[in-house]
N, C-alpha and C positions, 0 to 999 in steps of 0.2 A: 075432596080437594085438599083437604087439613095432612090428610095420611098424604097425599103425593109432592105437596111442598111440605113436611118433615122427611120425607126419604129424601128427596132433593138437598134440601139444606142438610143433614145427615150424610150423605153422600160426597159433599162438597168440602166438608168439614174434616170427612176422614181423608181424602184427597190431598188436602191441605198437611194434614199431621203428618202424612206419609211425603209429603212434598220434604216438610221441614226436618223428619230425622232421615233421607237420603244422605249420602256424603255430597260434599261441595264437588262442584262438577270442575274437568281442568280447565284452564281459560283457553278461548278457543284458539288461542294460534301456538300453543304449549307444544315441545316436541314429546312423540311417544317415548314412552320409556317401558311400560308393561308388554308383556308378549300379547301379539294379535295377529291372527289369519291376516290373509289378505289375497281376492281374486283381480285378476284385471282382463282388458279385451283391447287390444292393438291390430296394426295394420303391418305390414313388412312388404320391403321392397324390396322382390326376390329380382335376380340377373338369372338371364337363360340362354342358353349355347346356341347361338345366332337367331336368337328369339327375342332380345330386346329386355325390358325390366315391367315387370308386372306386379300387382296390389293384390296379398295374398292375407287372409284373416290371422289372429294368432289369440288364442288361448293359454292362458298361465295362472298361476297360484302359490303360496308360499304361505310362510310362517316367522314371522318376523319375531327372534328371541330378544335381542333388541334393537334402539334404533341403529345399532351400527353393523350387525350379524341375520341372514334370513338366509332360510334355505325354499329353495322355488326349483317349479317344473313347470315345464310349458307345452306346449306343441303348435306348429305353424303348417297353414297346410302348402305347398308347394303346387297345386292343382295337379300334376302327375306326379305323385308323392305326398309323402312327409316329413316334415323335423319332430323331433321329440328330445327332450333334455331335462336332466336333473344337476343343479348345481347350487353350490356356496356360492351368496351374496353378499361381500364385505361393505358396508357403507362409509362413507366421509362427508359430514356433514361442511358443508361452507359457511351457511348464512345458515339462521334458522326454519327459512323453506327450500333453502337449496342446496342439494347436494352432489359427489360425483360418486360411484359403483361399479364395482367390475364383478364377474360372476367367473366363476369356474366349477365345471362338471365333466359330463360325458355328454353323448347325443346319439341317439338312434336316426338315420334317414333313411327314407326308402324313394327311389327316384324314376320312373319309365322311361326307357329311352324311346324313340322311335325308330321304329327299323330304320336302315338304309335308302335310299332313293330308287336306288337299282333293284332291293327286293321288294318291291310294297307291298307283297304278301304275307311277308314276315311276321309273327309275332312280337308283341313290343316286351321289350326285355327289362325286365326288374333287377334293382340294383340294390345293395340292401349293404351298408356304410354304419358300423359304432367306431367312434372313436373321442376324441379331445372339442370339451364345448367350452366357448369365452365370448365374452361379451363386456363392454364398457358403454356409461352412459353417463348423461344427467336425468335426477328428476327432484318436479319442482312439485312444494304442498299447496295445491288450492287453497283443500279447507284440511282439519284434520284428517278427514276416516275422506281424501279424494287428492292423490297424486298424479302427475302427468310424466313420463317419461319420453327418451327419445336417445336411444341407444345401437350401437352393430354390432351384431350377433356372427359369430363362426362358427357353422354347424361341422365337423369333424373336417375330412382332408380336401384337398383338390379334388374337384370332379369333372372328369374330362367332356360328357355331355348331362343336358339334363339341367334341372335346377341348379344353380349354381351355390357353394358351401357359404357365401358373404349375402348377409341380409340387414338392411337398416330399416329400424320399427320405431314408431310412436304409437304411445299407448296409455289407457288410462288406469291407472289400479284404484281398488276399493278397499279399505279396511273395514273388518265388522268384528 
């Protein structure tokens, strides 16, 4: 019993020393300033050629050099297709949790059409679209390492059917 309340208390003790020579942690509503990853998971609301507006997942990632410069890639899925994009994230801070952002890159999409009405035997045809990606938003800091966005995304040109190139997303990003 002697030996396992000394490791305890021992244990406790070095806990403590290692508590007290850590650095001072930032105060929590401090903006970043050091580089840090950072993944997120958002919703978009894609337009479809006489199909209405639909709720489509979206996955993204970056690397934030600092708070005001990140560079991020993403992908959204279109359900008959995809977006993909790689682009510069300029930041403008407002307040100290709120900011505005616009992003510029490129975008890969890939879109199926559906055949025609008249052939419904058709094969459905694949559309395969790189060109110019932009995007503007706000986004606001919960906490430090938990931001909420809510921005419109333009994934490359006009598209005559099919998912359509205008998507508006909210989304939540993680820093770690």
């Amino acid at each position: 019993m002697r030996k396992s309340l000394a490791v305890l208390v021992s244990g406790y003790a070095l806990a403590g020393l290692a508590h007290a020579m850590a650095p001072a942690a930032p105060e929590p509503d401090a903006p970043r300033t050091a580089p840090q990853a950072y993944a997120g998971l958002g919703v978009g609301l894609v337009d479809y050629s006489g199909g209405g507006s639909k709720a489509s997942p979206k996955l993204f990632g970056g690397y934030e050099f600092t708070n005001k410069l990140a560079l991020e890639a993403g992908g959204i899925d279109f359900k008959k297709g995809y977006g993909l994009y790689i682009a510069v994230k300029p930041t403008v801070p407002l307040t100290e949790k709120l900011s505005v952002y616009g992003k510029v890159g490129v975008a890969k999409s890939r879109r199926e059409i559906l055949p025609i009405a008249a052939l419904p035997a058709a094969p459905l045809v694949r559309k395969n679209d790189t060109g110019a990606y932009g995007a503007f938003g706000l986004q606001y800091s919960i906490t430090p390492n938990t931001v909420v966005t809510a921005e419109y995304e333009r994934f490359g040109k006009k598209k005559e059917s099919g998912a359509k190139e205008d998507v508006w997303t909210l989304a939540l990003k993680f820093f770690f």
